[in-house]
C-alpha positions in Angstrom: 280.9 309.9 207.8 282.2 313.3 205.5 280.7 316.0 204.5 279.3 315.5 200.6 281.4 317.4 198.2 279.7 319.8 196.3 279.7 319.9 192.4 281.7 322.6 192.0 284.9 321.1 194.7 284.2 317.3 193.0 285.0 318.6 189.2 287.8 320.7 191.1 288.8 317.4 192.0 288.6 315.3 188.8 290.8 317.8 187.2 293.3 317.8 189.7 293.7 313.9 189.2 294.4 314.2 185.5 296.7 315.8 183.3 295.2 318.9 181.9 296.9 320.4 178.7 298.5 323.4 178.7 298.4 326.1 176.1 300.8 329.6 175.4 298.6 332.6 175.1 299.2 335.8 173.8 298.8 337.4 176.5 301.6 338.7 179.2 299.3 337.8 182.3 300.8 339.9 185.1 297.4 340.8 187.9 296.5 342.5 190.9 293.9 341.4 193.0 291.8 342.6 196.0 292.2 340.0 199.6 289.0 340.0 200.9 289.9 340.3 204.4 286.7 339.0 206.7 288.3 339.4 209.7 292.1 338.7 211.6 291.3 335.2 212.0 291.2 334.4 208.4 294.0 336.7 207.5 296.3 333.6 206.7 294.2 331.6 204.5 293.3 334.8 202.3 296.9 335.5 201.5 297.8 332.0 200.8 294.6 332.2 198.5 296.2 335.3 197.1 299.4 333.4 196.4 297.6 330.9 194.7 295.6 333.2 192.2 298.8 335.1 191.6 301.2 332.6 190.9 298.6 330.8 188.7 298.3 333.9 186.7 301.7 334.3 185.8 301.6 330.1 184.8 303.7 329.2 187.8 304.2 325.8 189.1 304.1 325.1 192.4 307.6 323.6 191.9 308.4 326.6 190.6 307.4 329.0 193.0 309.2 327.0 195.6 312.5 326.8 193.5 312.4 330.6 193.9 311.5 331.3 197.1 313.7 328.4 198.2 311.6 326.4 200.3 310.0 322.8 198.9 307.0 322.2 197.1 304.7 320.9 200.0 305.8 324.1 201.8 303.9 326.0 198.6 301.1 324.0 198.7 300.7 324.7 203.0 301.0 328.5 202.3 298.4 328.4 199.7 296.5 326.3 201.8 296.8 328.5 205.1 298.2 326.0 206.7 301.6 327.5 207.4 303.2 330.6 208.5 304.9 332.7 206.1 308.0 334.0 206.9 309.1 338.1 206.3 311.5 336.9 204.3 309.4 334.7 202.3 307.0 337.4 202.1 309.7 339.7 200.4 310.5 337.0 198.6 307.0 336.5 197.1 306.4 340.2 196.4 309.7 340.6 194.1 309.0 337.5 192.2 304.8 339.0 192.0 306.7 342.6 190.9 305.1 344.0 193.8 306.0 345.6 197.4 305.0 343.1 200.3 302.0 346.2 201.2 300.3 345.4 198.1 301.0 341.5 198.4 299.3 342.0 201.9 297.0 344.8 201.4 296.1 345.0 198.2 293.3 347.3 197.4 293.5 348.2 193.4 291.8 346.3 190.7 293.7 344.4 187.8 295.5 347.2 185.4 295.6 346.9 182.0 298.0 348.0 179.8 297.6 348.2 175.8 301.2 347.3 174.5 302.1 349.1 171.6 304.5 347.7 168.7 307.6 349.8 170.3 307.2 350.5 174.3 309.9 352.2 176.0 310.6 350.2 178.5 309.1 351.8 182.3 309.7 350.0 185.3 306.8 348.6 186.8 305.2 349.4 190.6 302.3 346.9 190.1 301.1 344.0 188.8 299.9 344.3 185.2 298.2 342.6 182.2 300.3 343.2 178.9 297.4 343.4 175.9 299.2 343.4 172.8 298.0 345.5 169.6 296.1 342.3 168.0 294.4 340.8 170.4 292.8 344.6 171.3 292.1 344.7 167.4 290.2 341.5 167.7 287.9 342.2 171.0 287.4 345.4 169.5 285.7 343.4 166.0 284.2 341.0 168.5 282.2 343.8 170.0 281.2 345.6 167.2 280.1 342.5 165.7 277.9 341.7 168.6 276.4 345.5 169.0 275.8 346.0 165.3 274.0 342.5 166.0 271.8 342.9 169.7 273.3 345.7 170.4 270.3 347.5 169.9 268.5 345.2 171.7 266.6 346.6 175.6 268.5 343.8 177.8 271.8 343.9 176.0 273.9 345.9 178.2 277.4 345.6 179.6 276.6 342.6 181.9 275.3 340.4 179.3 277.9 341.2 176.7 281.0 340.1 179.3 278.6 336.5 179.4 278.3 336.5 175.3 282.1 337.4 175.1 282.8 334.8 177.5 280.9 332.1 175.7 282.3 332.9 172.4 286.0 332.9 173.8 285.1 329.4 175.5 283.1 327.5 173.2 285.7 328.6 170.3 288.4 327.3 172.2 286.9 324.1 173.2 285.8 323.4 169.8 289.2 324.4 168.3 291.6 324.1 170.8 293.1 327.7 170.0 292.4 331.2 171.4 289.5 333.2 169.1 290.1 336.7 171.5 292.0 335.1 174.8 290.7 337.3 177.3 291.0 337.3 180.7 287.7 336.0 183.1 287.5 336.6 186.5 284.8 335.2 188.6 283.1 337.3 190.1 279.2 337.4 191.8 277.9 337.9 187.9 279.6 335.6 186.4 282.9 335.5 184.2 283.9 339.4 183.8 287.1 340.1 181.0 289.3 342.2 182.7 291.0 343.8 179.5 287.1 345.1 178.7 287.0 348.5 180.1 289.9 349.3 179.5 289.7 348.8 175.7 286.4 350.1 175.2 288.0 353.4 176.7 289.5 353.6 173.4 286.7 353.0 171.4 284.6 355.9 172.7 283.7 358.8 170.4 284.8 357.0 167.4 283.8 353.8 166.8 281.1 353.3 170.0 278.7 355.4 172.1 278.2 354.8 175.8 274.6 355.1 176.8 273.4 355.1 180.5 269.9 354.1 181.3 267.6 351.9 183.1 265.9 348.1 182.7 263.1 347.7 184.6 264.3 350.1 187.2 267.7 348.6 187.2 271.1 351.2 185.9 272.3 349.5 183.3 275.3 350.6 180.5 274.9 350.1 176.9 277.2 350.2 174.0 276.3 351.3 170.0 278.4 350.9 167.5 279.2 353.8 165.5 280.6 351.9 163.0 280.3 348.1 161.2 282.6 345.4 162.5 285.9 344.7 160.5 285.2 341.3 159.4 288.4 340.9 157.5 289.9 340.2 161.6 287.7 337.3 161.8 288.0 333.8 160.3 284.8 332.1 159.2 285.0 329.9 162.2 285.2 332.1 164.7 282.2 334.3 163.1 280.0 330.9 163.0 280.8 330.7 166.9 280.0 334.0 167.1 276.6 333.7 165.7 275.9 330.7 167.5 276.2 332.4 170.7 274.8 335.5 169.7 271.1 332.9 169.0 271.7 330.6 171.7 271.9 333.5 174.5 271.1 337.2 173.1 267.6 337.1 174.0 268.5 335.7 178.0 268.8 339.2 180.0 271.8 340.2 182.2 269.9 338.0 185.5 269.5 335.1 182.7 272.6 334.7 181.2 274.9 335.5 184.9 272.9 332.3 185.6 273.5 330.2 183.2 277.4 331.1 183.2 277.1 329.8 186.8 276.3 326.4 185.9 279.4 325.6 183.6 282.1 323.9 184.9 284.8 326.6 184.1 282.8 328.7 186.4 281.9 326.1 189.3 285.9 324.9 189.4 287.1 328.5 189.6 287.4 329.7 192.9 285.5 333.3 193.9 288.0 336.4 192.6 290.5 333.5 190.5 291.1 333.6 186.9 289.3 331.2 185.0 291.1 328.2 183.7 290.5 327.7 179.6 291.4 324.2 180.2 288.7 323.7 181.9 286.4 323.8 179.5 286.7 320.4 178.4 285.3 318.9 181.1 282.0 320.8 180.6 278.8 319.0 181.0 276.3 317.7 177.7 274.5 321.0 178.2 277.2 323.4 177.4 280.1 321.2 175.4 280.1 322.4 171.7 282.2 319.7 170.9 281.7 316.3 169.6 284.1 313.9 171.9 283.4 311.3 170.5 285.5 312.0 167.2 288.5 312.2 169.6 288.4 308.3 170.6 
C-alpha cells in the first residue's frame, strides 16, 4: 500500500496533469539561489533541484533545456530529479546557458540580485544571475507601498513581514481576478511565507525621501517598520487594482506577522511551490473556496 500524498504534492499533481496557461511578464527573470547542501549524500538531488528552480525562472522548458545542453528531455527531467549523473561537460553547459560559472551553479552562496533597469543602460556584462526590474514596475511597488503605509502603516504589527504577505495577496488575488499583472513581483517561498525579492532593494531607494525605516520591537520580537513620508501617487493605480488593494488591506491588516505567514501557508500557490522556488502565478487558479476571489462560475 503507498504512502498518502500530502496536499501540498496532490495539487502539485493536478497541475501537472493539465494545461496551465502561460503569461509574458514584465519582468527579465534572471536568479540566484542558495543549494542547501545537508550533507554529500544529497549533493545530487539539491543541484538537480537547483536546475529546476533556475531553469523555471528564466521560463525554460524542459524540452528546451535539453535542446541546449544537447541531451533529451527524460535526461532533464532525471537531473532535476537526482536520478542521474551530471556530466562536466553538461555542468559547463548548464552554467553558460544560467550566465553563471559552474562554482556558483554548484556552490552558490549569494542571494538573488536585483537590478533597477533604467530607460538607457549601457550595456555590462554580467558575472551573475540577475533580476532586470524595469522603471515602471519599481514606480508601481513603490505606490503600492505607500498606499498600504499611509493606510496600516502606522499600525503596532505592521512591519516588514506582514507587508511581503499583504503585497503578496494583492499581486495574487489581482491577477487571479483579472488575469493580468497589478505589480508582478517576484515570491519566493521561504519559512515565512511568500517574500518579493525586488523589495529591499527598491525600498533602498525610497529611504530619506519618500519612507523612513524604523527598528523596534513587538512583544519582544525585532521587527522593521516602514512610514511614509509622503501620500501614495494614485494616478499609477487603476480603480481596480486600488479596490484589490483595499480588500486585502480589510481582509488581513489586522492578522500580525505570525498570523498572516500562516495563512499564506495554506494557499495553494504556496503548498505547490517547493521550499526556496519561485512561486508560480498560474497557480493561483487552483486555489481553494477560502482564498479564490474569483467567481468561476461565470467562466462555464
Amino acid at each position: 500500500m503507498g504512502v498518502p500524498l500530502g496536499v501540498g504534492e496532490m495539487l502539485r499533481q493536478t497541475m501537472a496533469q493539465k494545461n496551465v496557461r502561460k503569461t509574458n511578464n514584465d519582468l527579465t527573470y534572471i536568479f540566484t539561489f542558495d543549494i542547501m547542501e545537508k550533507d554529500r549524500e544529497n549533493n545530487m538531488i539539491n543541484i538537480g533541484q537547483r536546475i529546476k528552480t533556475l531553469r523555471k525562472a528564466l521560463g525554460l522548458s524542459q524540452e528546451k533545456l535539453a535542446e541546449k545542453l544537447g541531451v533529451s528531455r527524460p535526461a532533464v527531467s532525471q537531473m532535476e530529479n537526482g536520478e542521474r549523473k551530471i556530466c562536466a561537460e553538461e555542468l559547463q553547459k548548464l552554467a553558460h546557458n544560467f550566465n553563471m560559472s559552474v562554482d556558483d551553479l554548484m556552490n552558490p552562496q549569494n542571494l538573488p540580485q536585483v537590478i533597477i533597469k533604467e530607460d538607457r543602460e549601457p550595456y555590462r556584462k554580467s558575472t551573475g544571475i540577475r533580476i532586470n526590474v524595469p522603471r515602471k514596475n519599481m514606480s508601481k511597488l513603490k505606490e503600492v507601498l505607500l498606499y498600504i503605509l499611509n493606510k496600516v502603516g502606522a499600525k503596532p504589527h505592521i512591519g516588514e513581514t506582514a507587508i511581503y504577505k499583504l503585497l503578496y495577496f494583492m499581486d495574487f488575488d489581482f491577477y487571479e481576478k483579472y488575469e493580468e499583472q497589478l505589480i508582478g513581483a517576484t515570491y519566493q517561498k521561504n519559512h515565512y511565507g511568500p517574500t518579493p525579492i525586488e523589495f529591499k532593494k527598491i525600498v533602498e531607494t525610497m529611504l530619506g525621501k519618500e519612507i523612513v525605516r524604523v527598528k523596534d520591537d513587538y512583544f519582544n520580537y525585532p521587527q522593521t517598520k516602514y512610514l511614509p513620508k509622503r501620500p501614495a501617487d494614485l494616478s499609477v493605480l487603476k480603480a481596480n487594482e486600488i479596490e484589490v488593494i483595499d480588500r486585502v488591506l480589510g481582509r488581513l491588516a489586522d492578522m500580525n506577522a505570525k498570523q498572516i505567514s500562516e495563512y499564506s501557508h495554506k494557499d495553494v500557490p504556496w503548498l505547490t511551490t517547493e521550499d526556496g522556488e519561485i512561486i508560480d502565478y498560474e497557480s493561483v487558479f487552483y486555489r481553494t473556496s477560502e482564498y479564490s476571489v474569483r467567481d468561476y462560475g461565470d467562466d462555464i
